[in-house]
C-alpha positions in Angstrom: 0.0 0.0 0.0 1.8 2.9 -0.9 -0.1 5.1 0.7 0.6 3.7 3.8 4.1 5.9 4.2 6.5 5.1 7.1 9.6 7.2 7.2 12.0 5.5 9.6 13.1 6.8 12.9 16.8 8.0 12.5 18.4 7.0 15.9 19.5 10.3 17.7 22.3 8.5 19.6 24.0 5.4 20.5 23.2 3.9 23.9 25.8 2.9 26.8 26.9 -0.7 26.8 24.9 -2.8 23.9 27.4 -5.4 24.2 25.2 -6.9 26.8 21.7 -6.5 25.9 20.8 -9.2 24.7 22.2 -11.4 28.2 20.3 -8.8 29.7 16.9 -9.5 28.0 17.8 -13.3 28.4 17.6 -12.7 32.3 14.7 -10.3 33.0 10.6 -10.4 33.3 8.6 -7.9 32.5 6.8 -6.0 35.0 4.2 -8.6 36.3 7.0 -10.7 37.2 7.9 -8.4 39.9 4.3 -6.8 40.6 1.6 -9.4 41.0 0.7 -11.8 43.6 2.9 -14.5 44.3 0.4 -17.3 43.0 0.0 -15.1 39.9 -3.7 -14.3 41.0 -5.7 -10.9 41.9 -5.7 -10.1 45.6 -8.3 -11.4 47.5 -11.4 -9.3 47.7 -14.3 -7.9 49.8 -17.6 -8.1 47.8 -19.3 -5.3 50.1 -19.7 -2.2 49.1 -18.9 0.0 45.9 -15.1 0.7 47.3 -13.9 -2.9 47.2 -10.4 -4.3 46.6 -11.2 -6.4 43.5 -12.6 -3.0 41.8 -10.0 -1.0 43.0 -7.4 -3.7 42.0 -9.0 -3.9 38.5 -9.0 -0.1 37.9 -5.7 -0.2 39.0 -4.7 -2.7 36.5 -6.7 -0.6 33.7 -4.6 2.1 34.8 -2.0 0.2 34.6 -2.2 -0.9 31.0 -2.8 2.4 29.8 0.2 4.0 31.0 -1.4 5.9 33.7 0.8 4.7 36.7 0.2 7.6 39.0 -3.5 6.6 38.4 -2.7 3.3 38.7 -0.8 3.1 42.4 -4.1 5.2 43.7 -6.2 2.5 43.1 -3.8 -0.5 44.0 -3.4 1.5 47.2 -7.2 1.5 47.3 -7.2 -2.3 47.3 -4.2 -2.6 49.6 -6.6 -1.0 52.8 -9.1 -3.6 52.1 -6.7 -6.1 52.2 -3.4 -5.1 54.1 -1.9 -8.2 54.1 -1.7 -8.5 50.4 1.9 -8.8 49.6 1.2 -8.8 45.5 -0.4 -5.4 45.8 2.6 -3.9 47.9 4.6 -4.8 45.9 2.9 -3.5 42.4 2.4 -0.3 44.3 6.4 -0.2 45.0 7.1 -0.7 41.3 4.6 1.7 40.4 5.7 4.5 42.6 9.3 3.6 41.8 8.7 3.6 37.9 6.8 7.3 38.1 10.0 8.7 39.9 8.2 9.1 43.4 11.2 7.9 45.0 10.1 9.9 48.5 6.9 7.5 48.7 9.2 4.4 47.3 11.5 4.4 49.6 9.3 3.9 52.5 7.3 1.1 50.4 10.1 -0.5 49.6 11.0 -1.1 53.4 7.7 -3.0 53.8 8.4 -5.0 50.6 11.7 -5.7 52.0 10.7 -6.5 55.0 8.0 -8.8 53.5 10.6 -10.3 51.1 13.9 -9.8 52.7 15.1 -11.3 49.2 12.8 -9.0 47.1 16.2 -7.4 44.4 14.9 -3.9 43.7 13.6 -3.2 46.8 17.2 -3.9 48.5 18.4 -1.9 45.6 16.8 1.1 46.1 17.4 1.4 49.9 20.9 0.4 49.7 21.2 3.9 46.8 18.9 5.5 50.1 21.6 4.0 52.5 24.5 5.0 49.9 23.7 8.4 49.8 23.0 8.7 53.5 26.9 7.6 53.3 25.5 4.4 55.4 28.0 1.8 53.3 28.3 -0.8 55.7 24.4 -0.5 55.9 24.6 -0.6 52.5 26.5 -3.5 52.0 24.6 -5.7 54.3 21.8 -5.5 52.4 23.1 -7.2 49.5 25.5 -9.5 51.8 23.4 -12.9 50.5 23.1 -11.7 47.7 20.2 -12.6 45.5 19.7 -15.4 42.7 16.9 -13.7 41.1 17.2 -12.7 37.2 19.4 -9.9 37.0 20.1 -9.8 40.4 23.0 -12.2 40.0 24.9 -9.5 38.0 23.8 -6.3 38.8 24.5 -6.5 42.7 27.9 -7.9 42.3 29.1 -4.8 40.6 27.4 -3.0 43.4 28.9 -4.6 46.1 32.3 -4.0 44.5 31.5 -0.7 44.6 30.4 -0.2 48.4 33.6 -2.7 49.2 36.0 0.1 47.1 34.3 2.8 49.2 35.0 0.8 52.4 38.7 0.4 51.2 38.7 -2.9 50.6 40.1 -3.6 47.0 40.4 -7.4 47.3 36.3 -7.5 48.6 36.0 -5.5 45.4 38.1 -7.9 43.2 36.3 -10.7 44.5 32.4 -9.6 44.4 33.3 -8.8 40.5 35.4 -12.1 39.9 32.2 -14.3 39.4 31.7 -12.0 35.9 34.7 -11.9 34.7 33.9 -15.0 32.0 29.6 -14.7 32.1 29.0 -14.4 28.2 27.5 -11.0 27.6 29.0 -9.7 31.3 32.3 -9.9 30.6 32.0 -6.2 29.2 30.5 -5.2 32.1 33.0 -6.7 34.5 35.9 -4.9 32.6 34.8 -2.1 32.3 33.9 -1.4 36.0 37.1 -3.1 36.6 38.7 -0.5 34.7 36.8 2.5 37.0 37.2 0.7 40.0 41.0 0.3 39.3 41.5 3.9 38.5 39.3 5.0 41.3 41.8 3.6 43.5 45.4 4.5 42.1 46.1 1.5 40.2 46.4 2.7 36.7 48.0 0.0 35.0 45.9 -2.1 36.1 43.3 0.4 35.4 44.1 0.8 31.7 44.5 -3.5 31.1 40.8 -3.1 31.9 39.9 -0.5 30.3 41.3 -1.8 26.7 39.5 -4.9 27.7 36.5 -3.5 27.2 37.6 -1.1 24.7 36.7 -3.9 21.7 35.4 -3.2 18.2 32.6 -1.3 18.3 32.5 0.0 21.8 29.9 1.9 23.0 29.3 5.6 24.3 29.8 5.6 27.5 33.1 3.1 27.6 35.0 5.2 24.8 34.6 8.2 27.0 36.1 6.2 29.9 38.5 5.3 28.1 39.4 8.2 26.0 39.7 10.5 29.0 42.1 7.8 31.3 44.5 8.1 28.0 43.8 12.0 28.6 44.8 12.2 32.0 47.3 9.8 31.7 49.4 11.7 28.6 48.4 9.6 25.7 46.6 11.9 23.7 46.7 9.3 20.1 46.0 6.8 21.8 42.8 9.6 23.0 42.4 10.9 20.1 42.3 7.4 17.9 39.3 6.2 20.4 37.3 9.1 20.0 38.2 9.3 16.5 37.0 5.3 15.8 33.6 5.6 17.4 33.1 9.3 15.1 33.8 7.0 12.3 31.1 4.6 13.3 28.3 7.0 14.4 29.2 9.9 11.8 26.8 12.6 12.4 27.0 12.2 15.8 27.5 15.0 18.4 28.4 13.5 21.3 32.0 13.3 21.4 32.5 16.3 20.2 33.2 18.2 23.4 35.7 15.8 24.2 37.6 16.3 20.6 37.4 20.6 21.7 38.9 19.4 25.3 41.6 17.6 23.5 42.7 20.0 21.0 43.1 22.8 24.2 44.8 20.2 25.9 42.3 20.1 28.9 42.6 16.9 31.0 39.3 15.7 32.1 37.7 14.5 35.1 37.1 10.5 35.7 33.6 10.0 34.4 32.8 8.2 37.9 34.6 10.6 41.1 33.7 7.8 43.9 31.8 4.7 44.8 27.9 6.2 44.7 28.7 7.5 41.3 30.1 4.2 40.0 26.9 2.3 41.7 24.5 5.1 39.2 27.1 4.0 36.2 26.5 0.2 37.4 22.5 0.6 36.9 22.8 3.1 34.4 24.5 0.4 32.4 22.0 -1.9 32.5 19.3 -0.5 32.3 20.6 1.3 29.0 20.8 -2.6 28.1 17.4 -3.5 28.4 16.0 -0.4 26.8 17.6 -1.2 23.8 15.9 -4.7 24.2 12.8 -3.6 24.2 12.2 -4.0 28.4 11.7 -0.5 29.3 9.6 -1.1 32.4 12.9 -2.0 33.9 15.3 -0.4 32.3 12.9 2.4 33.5 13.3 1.1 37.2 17.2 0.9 37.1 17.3 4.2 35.6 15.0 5.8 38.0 17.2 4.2 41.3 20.4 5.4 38.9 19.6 9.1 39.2 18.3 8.9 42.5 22.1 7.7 43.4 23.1 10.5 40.6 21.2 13.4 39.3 23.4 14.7 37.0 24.0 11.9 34.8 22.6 13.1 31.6 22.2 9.8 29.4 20.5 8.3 32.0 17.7 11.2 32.3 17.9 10.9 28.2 17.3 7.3 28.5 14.6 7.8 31.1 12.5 10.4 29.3 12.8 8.1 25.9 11.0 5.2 28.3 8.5 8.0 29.2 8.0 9.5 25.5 7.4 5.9 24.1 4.6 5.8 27.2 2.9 8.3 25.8 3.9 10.0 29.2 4.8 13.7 27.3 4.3 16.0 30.0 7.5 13.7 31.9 9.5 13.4 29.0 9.7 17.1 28.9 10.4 17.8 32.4 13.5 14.7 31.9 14.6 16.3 28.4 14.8 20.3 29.5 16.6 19.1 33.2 19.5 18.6 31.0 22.6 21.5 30.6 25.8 21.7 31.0 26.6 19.1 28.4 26.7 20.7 25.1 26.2 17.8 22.8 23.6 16.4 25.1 22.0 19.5 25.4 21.7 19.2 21.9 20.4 15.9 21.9 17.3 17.2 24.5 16.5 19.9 22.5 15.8 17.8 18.9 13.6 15.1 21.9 11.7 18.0 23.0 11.1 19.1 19.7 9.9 15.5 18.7 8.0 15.1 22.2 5.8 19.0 21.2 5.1 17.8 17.9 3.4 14.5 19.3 1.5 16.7 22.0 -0.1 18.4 19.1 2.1 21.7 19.5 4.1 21.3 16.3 4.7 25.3 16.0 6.2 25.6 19.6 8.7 22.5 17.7 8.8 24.2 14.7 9.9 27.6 16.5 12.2 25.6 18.4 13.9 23.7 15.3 14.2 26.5 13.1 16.1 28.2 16.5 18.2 25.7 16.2 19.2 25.3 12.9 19.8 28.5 12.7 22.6 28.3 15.5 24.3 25.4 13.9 24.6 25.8 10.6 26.8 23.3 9.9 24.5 20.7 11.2 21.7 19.3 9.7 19.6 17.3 12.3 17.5 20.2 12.8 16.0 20.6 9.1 15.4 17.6 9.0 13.2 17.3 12.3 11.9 20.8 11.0 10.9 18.8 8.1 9.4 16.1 9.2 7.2 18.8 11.3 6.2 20.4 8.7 5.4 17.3 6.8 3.3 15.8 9.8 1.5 19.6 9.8 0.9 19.3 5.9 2.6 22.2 5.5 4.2 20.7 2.2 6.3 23.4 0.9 7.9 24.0 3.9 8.7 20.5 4.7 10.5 20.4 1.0 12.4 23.6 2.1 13.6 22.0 4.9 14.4 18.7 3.3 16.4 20.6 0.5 18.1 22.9 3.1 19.2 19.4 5.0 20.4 17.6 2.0 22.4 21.3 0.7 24.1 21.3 4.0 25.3 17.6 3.7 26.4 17.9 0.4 28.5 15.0 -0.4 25.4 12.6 0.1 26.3 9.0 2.1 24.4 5.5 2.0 22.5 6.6 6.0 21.1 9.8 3.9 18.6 7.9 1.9 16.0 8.4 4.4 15.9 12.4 3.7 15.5 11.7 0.0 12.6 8.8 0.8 11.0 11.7 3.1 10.9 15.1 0.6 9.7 12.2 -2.4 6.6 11.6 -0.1 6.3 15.1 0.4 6.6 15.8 -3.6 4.1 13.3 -4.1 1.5 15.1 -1.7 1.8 18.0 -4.0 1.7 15.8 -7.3 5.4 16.9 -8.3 6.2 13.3 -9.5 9.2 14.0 -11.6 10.5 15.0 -8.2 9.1 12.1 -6.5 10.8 9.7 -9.0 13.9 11.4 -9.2 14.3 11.9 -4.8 13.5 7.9 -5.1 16.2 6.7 -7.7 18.5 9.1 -6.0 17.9 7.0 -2.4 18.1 3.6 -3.9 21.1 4.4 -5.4 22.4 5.1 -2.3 21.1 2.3 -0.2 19.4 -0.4 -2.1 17.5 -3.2 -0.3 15.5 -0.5 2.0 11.6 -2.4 2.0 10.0 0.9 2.2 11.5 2.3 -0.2 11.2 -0.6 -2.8 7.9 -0.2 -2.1 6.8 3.2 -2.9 8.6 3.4 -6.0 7.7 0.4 -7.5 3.9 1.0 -6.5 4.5 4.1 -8.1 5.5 3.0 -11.4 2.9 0.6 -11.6 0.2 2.6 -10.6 1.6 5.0 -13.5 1.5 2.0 -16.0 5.2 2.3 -16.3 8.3 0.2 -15.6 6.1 -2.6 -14.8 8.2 -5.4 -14.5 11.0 -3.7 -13.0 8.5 -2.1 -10.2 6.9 -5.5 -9.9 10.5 -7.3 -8.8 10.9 -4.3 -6.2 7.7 -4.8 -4.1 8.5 -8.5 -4.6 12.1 -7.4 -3.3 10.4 -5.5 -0.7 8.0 -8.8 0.6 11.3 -10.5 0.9 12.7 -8.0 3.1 9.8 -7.6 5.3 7.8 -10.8 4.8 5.2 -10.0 7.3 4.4 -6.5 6.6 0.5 -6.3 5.3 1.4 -3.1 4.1 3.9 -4.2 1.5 2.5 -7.4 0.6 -0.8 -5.2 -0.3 1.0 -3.2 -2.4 2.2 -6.6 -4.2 -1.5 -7.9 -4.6 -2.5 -4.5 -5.8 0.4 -4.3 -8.3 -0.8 -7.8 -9.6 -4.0 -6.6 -10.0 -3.4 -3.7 -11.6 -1.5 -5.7 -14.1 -4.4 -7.6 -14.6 -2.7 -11.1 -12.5 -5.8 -11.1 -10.6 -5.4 -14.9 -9.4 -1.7 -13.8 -8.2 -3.4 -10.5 -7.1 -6.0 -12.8 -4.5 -3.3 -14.7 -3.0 -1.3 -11.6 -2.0 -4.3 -9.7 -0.8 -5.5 -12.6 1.1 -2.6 -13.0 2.9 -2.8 -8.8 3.5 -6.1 -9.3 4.9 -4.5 -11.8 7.6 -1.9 -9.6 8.5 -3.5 -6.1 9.0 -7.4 -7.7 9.6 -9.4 -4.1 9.8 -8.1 -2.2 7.0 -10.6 -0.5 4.9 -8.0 -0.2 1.9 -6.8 -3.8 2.1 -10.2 -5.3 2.2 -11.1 -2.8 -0.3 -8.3 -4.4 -2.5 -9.1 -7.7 -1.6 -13.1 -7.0 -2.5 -12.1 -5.9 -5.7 -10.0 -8.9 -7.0 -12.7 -11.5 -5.6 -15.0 -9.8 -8.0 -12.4 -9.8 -10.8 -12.1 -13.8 -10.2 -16.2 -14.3 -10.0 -15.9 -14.5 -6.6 -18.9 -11.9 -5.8 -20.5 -12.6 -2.8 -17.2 -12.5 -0.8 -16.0 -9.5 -3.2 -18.9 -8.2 -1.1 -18.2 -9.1 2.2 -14.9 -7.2 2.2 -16.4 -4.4 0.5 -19.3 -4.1 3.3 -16.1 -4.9 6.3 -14.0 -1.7 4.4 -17.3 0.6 4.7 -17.1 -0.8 8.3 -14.6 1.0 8.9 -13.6 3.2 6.6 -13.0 6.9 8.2 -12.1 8.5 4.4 -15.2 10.1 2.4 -13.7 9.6 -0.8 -13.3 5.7 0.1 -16.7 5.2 1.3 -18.5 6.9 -1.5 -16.3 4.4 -4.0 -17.0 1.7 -1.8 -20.5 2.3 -1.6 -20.7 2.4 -5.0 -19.0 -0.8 -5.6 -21.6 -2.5 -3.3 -24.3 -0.9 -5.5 -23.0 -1.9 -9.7 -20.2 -3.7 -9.3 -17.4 -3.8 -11.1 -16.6 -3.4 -14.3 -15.5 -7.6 -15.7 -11.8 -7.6 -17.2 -10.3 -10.5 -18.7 -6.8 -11.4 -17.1 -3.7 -10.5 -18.3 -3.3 -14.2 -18.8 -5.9 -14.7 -21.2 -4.8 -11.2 -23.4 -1.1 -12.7 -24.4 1.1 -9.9 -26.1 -1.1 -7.2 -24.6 0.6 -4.7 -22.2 -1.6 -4.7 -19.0 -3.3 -1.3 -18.8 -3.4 0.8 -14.8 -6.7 1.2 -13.7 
């Protein structure tokens, strides 16, 4: 379906440690895990009266699901009076509170949870950050003394009691508490690298900088090449400095964020440690992880480590950047905004907030407060081009076609010598050509991106839709939806656009398999049954061209389609024969 358009998301930044997500997500539950009743059941309930703990518990759990968790713990705490002893509920409100940053009514939950379940992991962890900040380490460390063998538990409070033993003095407690993940696949990363800070937190810097290029690696992420970078810094190895910022530029080249440290460099600055002392390596321990699961996909608790990360640490800017992603994806805007503008000091970050609060405005429906915002900042940095784009993609979203093209253009001047990663901007001003029927433009913006990147679905999509629906290039446009379907086999978008190809190339058999199998994939949409209605009735197959003409109307929310529709269900359709039975003819477009 070509009019389906999706334009995908250009990643703003690289997270902290990818290396081990994917052990991460191997290890941890979603939310439930942690939050319902042990036996997996609702709470038992009092059937007298309208204010009763199954109704509470149930609106809690509506609010739950909806992303309304301040809403949510109201209700759950509603429930809990009715039924005190509940330990499921207690311990769904403690996530809840935890998850919506209410740390000054988690804390105290979390000491009934924990004193419930002396075992329960994220209760322990947020009172020993409470303890740690208090400067209470011993406290600290007895609360993780047995240690816990639940999910990510086993790795995440070894690094912390490394930490409290470093801040206690003892480095071989330390050595020992990390030893255990020194060879865990997808924690060995981990292990190194906090080796690394650990060892240079405590005057060892050899030992410091084995660690360090340990997890150094191909590909390192973020937060270890600044780590890493800034030891060689402070240490007088300015290459070896500059090469690590240098190779991770290379990798992520339009990023920002190591800029700063390429200005520091060239004034011959030496940086602080990115961790000063224990309770900032603890927030860099969670930090780490739950950076991990986010890019997994297991935001509930990357949210919760995050939240207990800058509770330990406040001004640990990815971290609030990763929280307020969590909370943007929620549909939480309002808290996104307040994680995104808490963030200065950091130039290249501050950039980075100021294009998310730009994307969270336009989702809040105030797309010229982003629009004023963008054009701000493109105007400062001219030799950047993030901006325009966003400012584009504003404009676009706003149907404000001519200014999204200006935009667009102004991006793609500013770039100049065009690279594989650009092909998105082309993809995006040829969908915005196409809205104002410039199609010479369209086709050239398209060519121009596949050139550049072949082998991207959507875009093999829209142009080869387009030629066909143009009656040109048919064959060729043909192979690239086919191309397309093989890319992104499940996608009842694409695999429309096949069967409506076929159709309009008069395959009308081939055209009802593809359509068929659209139908399966995306059930309810008025265009595809629309589609499918009309290549039954092509094939003689009238009463169930009918059916999916009457389910389109259904729920078709586009006047144009359901006056065609409606018509349809009135005379018909116009018999062709297939291009099967016509050899030597050209297939003619609808």
């Amino acid at each position: 379906m070509k009019n389906h358009v999706i334009v995908p998301k250009r990643s703003v930044f690289r997270g902290a440690l990818v290396g081990v997500a994917a052990a991460v997500l191997a290890l941890t539950g979603v939310i439930s895990a942690w939050a319902v009743s042990p036996n997996g059941t609702a709470p038992e309930t009092n059937l007298d009266g309208s204010s009763t703990a199954t109704g509470s518990y149930l609106a809690g759990r509506h609010a739950q699901q909806t992303d309304d968790w301040p809403a949510a713990a109201e209700f759950m705490e509603r429930a809990l009076a009715d039924d005190p002893q509940n330990i499921g509920l207690l311990r769904r409100i403690y996530m809840l509170r935890l998850g919506d940053g209410k740390l000054a009514e988690a804390v105290p939950l979390a000491r009934s949870v924990s004193a419930a379940e002396p075992g329960n992991h994220l209760a322990n962890l947020l009172l020993m950050a409470d303890d740690v900040i208090a400067g209470r380490f011993d406290e600290a460390g007895r609360r993780l003394a047995t240690g816990s063998d639940d999910g990510l538990a086993r790795y995440v409070e070894p690094i912390v009691r490394a930490w409290i033993a470093t801040a206690r003095g003892d480095k071989a407690g330390a050595q020992a508490a990390l030893a255990p993940m020194e060879n865990t696949q997808g924690f060995s990363v981990l292990h190194h690298f906090h080796a690394g800070l650990i060892a240079e937190y405590s005057g060892d810097p050899a030992t410091a900088e084995t660690w360090y290029l340990k997890s150094l690696g191909a590909g390192a992420p973020l937060r270890i090449v600044q780590a890493v970078g800034g030891f060689f810094e402070r240490n007088g190895k300015t290459d070896e400095a500059r090469a690590t910022y240098e190779s991770f530029r290379d990798n992520n080249p339009d990023t920002l964020l190591l800029q700063p440290e390429l200005d520091r460099l060239n004034r011959g600055e030496k940086p602080a440690p990115i961790v000063a002392d224990p309770r900032q390596g603890i927030a860099e321990a969670l930090f780490d992880i739950a950076s991990a699961l986010h890019q997994e996909g297991a935001g509930e608790m990357a949210l919760m480590y995050g939240r207990i990360a800058l509770h330990l640490r406040g001004d640990l800017p990815l971290a609030r950047i990763m929280v307020g992603d969590i909370l943007e994806q929620r549909g939480q805007h309002e808290d996104a905004l307040t994680q995104y503008r808490a963030i200065d000091g950091d130039a290249a970050l501050y950039w980075t907030a100021r294009l998310r609060v730009a994307s969270v405005l336009e989702k809040m429906g105030r797309g010229d407060e982003a629009a004023t915002l963008l054009d701000a900042m493109a105007a400062e940095r001219t030799d950047r081009s993030d901006a325009l784009v966003e400012l584009g993609d504003v404009h676009r979203s706003a149907e404000r076609y001519e200014q999204a093209i200006a935009a667009y253009s102004g991006a793609l001047t500013r770039i100049g010598n065009l690279q594989a990663r650009h092909w998105v901007i082309l993809y995006a001003r040829a969908i915005t050509y196409d809205k104002l029927k410039r199609w010479e433009d369209v086709e050239r913006d398209l060519l121009r991106a596949n050139e550049l990147s072949p082998d991207q679905p959507f875009l093999l999509n829209y142009l080869g839709y387009s030629w066909i629906d143009r009656g040109v290039n048919l064959e060729r446009g043909k192979a690239m939806i086919q191309r397309a379907v093989e890319l992104k086999p499940t996608d009842g978008y694409i695999i429309d656009s096949l069967g409506w190809a076929l159709y309009r190339m008069e395959d009308f058999t081939g055209a009802v398999t593809n359509l068929e199998r659209a139908v399966e994939l995306k059930p309810l949409d008025p265009t595809i049954n629309d589609h499918l209605g009309d290549a039954y009735w092509q094939v003689g197959r009238e009463a169930e061209a009918r059916f999916q003409w009457r389910r389109a109307l259904l729920h078709a929310e586009d006047d144009e389609l359901s006056a065609t529709i409606s018509g349809k269900l009135e005379n018909g359709l116009p018999r062709r024969r297939t291009a099967a039975t016509q050899p030597g003819t050209q297939p003619t477009a609808k």
